[in-house]
C-alpha positions in Angstrom: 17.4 38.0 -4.5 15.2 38.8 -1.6 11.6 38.3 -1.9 8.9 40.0 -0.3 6.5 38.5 2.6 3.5 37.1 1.5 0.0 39.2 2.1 -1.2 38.0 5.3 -4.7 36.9 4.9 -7.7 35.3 6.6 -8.5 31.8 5.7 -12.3 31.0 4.4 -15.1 31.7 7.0 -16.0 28.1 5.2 -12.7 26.3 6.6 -13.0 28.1 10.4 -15.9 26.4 10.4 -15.8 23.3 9.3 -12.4 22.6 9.0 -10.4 24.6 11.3 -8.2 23.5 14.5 -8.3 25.7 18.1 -4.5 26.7 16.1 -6.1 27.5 12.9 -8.8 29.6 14.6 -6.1 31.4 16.9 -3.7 32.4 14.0 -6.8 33.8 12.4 -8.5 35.4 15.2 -5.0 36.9 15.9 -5.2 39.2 12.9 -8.4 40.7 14.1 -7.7 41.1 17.6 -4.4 40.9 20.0 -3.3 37.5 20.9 -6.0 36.8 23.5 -6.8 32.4 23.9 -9.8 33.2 25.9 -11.2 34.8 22.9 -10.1 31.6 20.7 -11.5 29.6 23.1 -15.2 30.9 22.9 -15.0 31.7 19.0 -14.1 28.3 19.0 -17.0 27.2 21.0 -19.6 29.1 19.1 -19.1 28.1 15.7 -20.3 28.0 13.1 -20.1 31.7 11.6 -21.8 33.8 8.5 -19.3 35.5 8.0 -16.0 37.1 9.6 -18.6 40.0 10.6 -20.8 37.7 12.4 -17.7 36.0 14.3 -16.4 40.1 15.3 -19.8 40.4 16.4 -20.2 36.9 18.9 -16.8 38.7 20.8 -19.5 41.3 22.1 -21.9 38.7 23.9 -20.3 36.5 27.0 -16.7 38.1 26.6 -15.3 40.9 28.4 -12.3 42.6 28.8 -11.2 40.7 32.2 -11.2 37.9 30.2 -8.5 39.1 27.8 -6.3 40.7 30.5 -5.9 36.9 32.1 -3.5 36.3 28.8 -3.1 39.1 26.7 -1.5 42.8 27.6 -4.1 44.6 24.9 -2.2 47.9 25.2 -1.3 49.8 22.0 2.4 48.7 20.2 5.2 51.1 21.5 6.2 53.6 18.7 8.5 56.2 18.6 7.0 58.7 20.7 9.7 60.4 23.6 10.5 58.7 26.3 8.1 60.9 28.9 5.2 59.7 27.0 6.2 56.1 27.1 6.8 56.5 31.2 3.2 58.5 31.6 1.5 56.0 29.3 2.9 53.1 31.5 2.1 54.3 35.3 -1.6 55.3 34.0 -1.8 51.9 32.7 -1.1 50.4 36.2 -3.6 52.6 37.6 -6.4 52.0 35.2 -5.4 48.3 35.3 -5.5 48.5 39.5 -8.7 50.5 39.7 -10.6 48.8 36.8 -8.9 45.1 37.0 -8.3 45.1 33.2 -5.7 46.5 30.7 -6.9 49.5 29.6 -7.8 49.3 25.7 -8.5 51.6 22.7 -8.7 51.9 18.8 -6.0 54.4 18.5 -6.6 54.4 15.0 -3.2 56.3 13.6 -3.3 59.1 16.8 -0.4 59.7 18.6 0.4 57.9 21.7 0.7 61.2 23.4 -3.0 62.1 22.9 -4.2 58.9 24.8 -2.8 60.2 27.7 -5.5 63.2 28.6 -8.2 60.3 27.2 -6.8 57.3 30.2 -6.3 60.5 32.7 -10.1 61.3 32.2 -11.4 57.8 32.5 -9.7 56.8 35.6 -11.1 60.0 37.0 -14.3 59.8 35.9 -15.9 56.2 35.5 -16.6 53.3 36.7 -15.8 49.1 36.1 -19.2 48.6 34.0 -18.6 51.6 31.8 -15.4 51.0 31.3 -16.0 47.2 30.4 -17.9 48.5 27.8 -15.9 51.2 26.1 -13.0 48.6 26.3 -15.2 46.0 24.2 -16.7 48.4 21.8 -12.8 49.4 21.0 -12.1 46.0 20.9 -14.3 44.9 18.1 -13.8 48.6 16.8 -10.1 47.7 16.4 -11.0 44.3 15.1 -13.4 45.7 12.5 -11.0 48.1 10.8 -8.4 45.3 10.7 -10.7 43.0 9.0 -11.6 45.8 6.3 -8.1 46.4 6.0 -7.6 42.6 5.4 -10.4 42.2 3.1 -8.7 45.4 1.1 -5.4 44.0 1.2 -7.0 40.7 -0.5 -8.3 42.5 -3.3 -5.0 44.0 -4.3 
């Protein structure tokens, strides 16, 4: 008999900070935001936390998006969208990633790949580095927010 995969979950705030390797910290961090070890690395650094909040919130002061694009491609997962979409959504990533110097990130949050598209068309348009460092962080912890609430949720089942 088959059984199911175990909840994932986040380990103590208690045991990241008192307890916890660079590898501990990096599988936990992982759940919150993409793979990223310059973020691991500064966490790391900065401990100890209140709370899982107050380590989401530490990603917003001395990190930016450049940093994550040295490591991690933070673009959404691929779904099942057509194959046009998939082609338009890569060549605008290039060119945000060529104007900008980062991967090009937002909290999708359930929409359609296919309605990013008029969103990265606008911003490489219309914006500039500093703006766009900021959007891309504020999505960054956005995204890590709702996967910690979703986490915490999960836990409670």
């Amino acid at each position: 008999m088959a059984h199911a995969a175990a909840p994932v979950s986040l380990p103590t705030i208690e045991f990241i900070n008192n307890e916890a390797t660079l590898q501990d910290l990096a599988s936990a961090v992982t759940l919150l935001f993409e793979p990223a070890p310059p973020i691991v690395a500064h966490l790391y650094s900065k401990r100890p936390y209140a709370s899982y909040t107050a380590l989401i919130d530490e990603t917003e002061q001395g990190y930016t998006p450049e940093d994550a694009a040295k490591k991690v491609d933070a673009t959404a997962t691929p779904s099942a969208d057509d194959e046009e979409t998939q082609k338009t959504l890569k060549r605008l990533n290039e060119e945000y990633e060529a104007k900008y110097g980062f991967k090009f990130v937002v909290f999708v949050n359930g929409r359609p790949r296919s309605v990013i598209i008029p969103v990265m068309e606008e911003r490489i348009r219309n914006s500039t580095k500093e703006a766009e460092m900021k959007v891309a962080m504020d999505d960054m912890v956005a995204i890590a927010r709702d996967r910690l609430k979703k986490l915490n949720a999960a836990a409670k089942l």
